[in-house]
N, CA, C and O atoms as a DFTB+ gen file, in Angstrom:
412 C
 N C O
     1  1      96.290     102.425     112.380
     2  2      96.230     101.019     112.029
     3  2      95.447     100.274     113.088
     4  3      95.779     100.234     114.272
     5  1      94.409      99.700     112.584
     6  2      93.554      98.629     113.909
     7  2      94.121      97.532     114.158
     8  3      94.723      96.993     113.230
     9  1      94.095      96.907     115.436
    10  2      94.665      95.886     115.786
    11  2      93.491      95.094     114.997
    12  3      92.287      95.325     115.106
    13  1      94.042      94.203     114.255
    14  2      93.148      93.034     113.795
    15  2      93.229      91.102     114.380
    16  3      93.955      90.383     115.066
    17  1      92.187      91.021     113.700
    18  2      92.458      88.646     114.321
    19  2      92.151      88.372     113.306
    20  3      91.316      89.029     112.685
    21  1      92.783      87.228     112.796
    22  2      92.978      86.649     111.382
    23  2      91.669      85.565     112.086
    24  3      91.623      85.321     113.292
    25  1      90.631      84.986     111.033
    26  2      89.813      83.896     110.988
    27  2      89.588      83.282     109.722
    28  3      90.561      83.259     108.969
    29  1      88.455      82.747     109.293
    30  2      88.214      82.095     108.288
    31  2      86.513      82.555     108.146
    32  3      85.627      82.627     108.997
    33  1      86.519      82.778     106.901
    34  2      85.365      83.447     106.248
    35  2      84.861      82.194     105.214
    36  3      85.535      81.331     104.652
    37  1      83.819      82.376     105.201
    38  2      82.838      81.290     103.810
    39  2      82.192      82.519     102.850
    40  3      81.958      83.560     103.465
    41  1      81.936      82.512     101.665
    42  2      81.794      83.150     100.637
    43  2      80.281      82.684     100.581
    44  3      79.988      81.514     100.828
    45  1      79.443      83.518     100.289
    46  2      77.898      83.194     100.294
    47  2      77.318      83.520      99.417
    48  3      76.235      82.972      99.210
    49  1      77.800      84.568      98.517
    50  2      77.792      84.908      97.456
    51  2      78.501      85.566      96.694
    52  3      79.200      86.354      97.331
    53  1      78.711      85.631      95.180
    54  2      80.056      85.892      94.510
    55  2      79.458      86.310      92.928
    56  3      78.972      85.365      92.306
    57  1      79.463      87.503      92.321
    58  2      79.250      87.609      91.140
    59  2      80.084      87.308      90.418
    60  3      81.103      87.995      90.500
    61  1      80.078      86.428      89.618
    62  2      81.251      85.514      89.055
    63  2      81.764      87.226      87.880
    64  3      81.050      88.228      87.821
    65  1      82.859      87.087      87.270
    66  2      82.980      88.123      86.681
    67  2      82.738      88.024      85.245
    68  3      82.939      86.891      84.808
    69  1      82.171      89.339      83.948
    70  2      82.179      89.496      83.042
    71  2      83.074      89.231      82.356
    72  3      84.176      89.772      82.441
    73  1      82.761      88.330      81.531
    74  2      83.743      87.636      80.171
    75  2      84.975      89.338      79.983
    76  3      84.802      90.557      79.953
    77  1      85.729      88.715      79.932
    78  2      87.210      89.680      79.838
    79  2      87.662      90.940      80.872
    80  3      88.421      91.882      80.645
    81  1      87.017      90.647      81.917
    82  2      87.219      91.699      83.476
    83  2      87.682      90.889      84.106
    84  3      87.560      89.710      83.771
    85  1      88.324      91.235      85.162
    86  2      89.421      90.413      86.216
    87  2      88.842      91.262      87.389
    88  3      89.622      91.953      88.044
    89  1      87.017      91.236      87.797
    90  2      86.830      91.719      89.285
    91  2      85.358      90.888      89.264
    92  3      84.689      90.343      88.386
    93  1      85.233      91.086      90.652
    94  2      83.848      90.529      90.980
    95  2      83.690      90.945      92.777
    96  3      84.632      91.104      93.553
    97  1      82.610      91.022      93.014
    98  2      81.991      91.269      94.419
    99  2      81.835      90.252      95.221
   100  3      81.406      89.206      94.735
   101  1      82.097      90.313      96.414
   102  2      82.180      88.573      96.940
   103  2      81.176      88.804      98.290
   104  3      81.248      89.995      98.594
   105  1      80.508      88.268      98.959
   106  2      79.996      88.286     100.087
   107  2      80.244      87.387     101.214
   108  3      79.922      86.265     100.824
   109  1      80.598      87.340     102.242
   110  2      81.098      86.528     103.157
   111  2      80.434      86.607     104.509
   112  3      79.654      87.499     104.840
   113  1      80.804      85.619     105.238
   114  2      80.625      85.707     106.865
   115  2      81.479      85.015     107.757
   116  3      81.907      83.873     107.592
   117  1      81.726      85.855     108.817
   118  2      82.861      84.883     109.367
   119  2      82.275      85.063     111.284
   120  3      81.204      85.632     111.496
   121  1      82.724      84.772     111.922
   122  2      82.214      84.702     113.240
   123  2      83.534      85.578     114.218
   124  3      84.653      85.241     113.831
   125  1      83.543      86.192     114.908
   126  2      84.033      87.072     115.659
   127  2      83.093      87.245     117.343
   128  3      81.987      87.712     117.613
   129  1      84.372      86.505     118.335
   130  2      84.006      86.361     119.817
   131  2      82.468      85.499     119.519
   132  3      81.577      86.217     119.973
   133  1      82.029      84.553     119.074
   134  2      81.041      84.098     118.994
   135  2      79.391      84.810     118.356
   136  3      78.373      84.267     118.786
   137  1      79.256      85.844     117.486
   138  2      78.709      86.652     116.675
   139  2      79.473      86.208     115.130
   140  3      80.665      86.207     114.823
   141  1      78.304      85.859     114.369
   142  2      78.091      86.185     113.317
   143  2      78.360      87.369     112.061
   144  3      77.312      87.965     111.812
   145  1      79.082      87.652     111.548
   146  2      78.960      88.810     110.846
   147  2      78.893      88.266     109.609
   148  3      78.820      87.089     109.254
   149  1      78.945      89.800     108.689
   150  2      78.969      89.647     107.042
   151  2      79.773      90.939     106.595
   152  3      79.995      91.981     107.213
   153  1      80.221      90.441     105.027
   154  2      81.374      91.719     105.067
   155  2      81.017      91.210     103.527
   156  3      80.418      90.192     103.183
   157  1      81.511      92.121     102.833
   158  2      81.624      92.360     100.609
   159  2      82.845      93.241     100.718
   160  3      83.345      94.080     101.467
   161  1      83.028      92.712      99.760
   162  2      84.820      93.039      99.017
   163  2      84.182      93.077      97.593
   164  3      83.196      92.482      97.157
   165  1      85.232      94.152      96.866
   166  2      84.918      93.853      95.373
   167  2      86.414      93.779      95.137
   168  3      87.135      94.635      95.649
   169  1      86.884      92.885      94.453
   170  2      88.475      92.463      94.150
   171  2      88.523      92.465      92.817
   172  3      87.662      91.828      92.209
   173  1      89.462      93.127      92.154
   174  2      90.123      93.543      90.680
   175  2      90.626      91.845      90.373
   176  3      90.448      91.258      89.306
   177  1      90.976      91.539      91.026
   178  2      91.793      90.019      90.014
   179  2      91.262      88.840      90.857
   180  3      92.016      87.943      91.234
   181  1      90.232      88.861      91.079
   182  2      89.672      87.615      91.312
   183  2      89.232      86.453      89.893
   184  3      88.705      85.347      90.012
   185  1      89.545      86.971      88.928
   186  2      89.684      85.639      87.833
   187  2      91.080      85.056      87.637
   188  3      91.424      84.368      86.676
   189  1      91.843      85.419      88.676
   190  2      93.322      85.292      88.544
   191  2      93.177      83.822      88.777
   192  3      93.886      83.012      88.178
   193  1      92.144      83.429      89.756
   194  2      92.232      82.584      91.231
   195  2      91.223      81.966      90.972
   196  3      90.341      82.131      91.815
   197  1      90.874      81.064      89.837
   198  2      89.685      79.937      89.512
   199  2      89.506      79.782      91.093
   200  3      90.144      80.046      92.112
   201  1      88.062      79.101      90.667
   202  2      87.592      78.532      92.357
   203  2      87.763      79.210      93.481
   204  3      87.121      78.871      94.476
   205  1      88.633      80.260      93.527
   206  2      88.658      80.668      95.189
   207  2      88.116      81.066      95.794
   208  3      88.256      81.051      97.017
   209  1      86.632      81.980      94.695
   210  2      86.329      82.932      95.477
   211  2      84.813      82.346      95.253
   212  3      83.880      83.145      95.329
   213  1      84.606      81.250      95.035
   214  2      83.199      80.416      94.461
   215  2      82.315      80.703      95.506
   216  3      82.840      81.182      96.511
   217  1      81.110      80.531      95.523
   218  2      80.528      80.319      96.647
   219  2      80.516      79.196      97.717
   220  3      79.763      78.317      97.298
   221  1      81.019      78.867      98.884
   222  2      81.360      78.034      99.528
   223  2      83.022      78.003      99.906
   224  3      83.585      77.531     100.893
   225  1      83.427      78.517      99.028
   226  2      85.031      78.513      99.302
   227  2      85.619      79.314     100.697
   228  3      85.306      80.479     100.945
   229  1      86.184      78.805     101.239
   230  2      86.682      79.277     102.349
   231  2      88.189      80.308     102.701
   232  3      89.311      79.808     102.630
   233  1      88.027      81.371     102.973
   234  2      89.623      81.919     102.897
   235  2      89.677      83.229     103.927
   236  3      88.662      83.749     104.389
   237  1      90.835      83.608     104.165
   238  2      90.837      84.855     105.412
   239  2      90.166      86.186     105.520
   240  3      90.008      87.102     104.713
   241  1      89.781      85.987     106.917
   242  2      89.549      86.918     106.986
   243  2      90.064      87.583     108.116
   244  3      90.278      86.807     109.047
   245  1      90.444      89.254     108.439
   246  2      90.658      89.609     109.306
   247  2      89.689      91.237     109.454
   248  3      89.483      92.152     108.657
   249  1      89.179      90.923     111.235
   250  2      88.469      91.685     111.702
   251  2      89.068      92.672     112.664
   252  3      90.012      92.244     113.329
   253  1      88.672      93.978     112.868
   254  2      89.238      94.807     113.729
   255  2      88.637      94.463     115.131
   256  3      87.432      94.602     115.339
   257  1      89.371      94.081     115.941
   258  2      89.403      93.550     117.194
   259  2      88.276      94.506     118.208
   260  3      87.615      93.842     119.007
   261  1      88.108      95.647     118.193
   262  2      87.423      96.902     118.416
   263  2      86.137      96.910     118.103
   264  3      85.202      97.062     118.890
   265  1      86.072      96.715     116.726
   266  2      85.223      96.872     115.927
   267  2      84.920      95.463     115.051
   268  3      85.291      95.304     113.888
   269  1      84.234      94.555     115.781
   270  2      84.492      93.080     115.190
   271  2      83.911      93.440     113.881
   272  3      84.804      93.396     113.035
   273  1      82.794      93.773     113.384
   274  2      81.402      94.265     112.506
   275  2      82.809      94.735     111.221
   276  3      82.602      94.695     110.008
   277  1      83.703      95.007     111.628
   278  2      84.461      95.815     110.397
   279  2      85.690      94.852     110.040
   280  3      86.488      94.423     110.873
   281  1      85.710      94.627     108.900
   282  2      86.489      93.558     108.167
   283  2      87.688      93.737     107.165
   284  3      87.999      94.927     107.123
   285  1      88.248      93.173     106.572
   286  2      89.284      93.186     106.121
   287  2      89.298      92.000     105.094
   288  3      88.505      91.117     105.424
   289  1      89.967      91.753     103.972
   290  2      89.706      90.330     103.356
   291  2      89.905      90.126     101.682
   292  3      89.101      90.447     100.807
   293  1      91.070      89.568     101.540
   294  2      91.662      88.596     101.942
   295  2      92.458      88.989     102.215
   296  3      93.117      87.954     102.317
   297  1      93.283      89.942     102.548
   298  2      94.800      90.382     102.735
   299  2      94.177      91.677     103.959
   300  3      93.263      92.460     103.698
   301  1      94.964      91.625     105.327
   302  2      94.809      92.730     106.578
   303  2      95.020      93.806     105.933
   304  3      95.657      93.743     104.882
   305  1      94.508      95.099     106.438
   306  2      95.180      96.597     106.301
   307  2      96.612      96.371     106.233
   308  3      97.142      95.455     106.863
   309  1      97.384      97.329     105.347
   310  2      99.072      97.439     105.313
   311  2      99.002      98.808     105.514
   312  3      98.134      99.646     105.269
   313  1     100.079      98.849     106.001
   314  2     101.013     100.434     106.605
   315  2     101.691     100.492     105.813
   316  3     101.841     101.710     105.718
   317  1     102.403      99.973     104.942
   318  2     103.858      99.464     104.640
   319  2     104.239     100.933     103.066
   320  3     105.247     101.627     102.931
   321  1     103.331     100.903     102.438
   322  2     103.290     101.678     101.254
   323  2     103.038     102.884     102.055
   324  3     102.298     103.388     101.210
   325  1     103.047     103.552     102.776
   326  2     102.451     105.049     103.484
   327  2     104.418     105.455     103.986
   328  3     105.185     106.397     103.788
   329  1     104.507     103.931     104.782
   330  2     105.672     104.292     105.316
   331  2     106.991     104.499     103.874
   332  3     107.641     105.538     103.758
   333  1     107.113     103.561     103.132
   334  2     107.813     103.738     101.971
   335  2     107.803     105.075     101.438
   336  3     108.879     105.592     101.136
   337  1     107.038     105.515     101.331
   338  2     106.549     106.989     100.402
   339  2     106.860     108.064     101.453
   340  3     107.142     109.182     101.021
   341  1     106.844     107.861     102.794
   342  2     107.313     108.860     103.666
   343  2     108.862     109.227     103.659
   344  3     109.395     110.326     103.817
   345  1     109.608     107.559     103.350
   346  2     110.736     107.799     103.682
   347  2     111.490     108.329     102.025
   348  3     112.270     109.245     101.765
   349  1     111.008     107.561     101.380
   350  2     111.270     108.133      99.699
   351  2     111.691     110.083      99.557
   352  3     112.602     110.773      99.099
   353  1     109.912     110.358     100.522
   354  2     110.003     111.816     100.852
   355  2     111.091     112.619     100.981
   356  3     111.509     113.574     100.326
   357  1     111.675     111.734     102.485
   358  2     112.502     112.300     103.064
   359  2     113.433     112.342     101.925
   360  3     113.553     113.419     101.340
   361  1     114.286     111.056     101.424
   362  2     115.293     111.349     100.732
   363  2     115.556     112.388      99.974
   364  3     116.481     113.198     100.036
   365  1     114.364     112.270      99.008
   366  2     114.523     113.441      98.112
   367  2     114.118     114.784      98.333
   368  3     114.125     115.680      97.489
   369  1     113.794     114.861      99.414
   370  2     114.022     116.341     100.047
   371  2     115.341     116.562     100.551
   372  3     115.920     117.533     100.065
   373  1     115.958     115.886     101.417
   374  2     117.309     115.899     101.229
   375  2     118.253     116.370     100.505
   376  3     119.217     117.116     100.678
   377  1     117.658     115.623      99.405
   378  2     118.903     115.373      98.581
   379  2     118.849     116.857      97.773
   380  3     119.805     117.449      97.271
   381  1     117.494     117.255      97.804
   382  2     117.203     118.747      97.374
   383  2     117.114     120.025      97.863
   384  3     116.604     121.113      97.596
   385  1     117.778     119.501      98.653
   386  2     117.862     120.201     100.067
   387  2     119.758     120.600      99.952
   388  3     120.209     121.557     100.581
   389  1     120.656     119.716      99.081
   390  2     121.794     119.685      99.324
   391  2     122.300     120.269      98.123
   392  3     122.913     121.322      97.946
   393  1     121.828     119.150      97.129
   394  2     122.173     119.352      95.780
   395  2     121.621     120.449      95.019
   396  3     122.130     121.145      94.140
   397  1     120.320     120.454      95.611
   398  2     119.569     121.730      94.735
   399  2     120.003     123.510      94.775
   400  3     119.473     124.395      94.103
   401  1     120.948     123.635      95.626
   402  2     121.376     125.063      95.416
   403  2     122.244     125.427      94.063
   404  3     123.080     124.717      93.505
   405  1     121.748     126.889      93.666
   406  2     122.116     127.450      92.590
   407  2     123.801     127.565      93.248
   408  3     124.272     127.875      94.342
   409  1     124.369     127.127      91.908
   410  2     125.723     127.248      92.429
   411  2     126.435     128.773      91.565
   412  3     127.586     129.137      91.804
């Protein structure tokens, strides 16, 4: 997981999406330690969200602290689903582990 910094990104360009699709490609730039960057996302439900993702619209972004050039957007990297599914693992190995002998 990269340590990331939350900022604010402007949208510079945005393929609005095809009549009955819920995605579109967005282009952005946001500034990191005083540098300039640019970053594209293609997002599944960006017709969810009239206006948000327009060109000019403003919304988060987060950059890997390391690696300013590498982005994240609108929502940081999550751990959270890797860890769930690990522990899920465990259980049901467990539990097959206990219950599962031929009796």
């Amino acid at each position: 997981m990269p340590h990331v910094t939350r900022t604010v990104g402007i949208i510079v360009a945005s393929d609005p999406p095809i009549y009955g699709q819920t995605r579109r490609t967005i282009t952005y730039e946001y500034v990191a330690y005083g540098v300039r960057h640019r970053g594209q996302r293609f997002l599944r439900t960006a017709s969810q969200y009239v206006g948000m993702f327009d060109v000019g619209a403003s919304f988060p972004v987060y950059f890997d602290d390391a690696h300013p050039d590498q982005s994240y957007a609108p929502t940081p990297p999550r751990m959270w689903y890797i860890v769930v599914m690990g522990v899920c693992s465990v259980v049901f190995a467990t539990g097959l582990a206990i219950y599962g002998k031929p009796r």
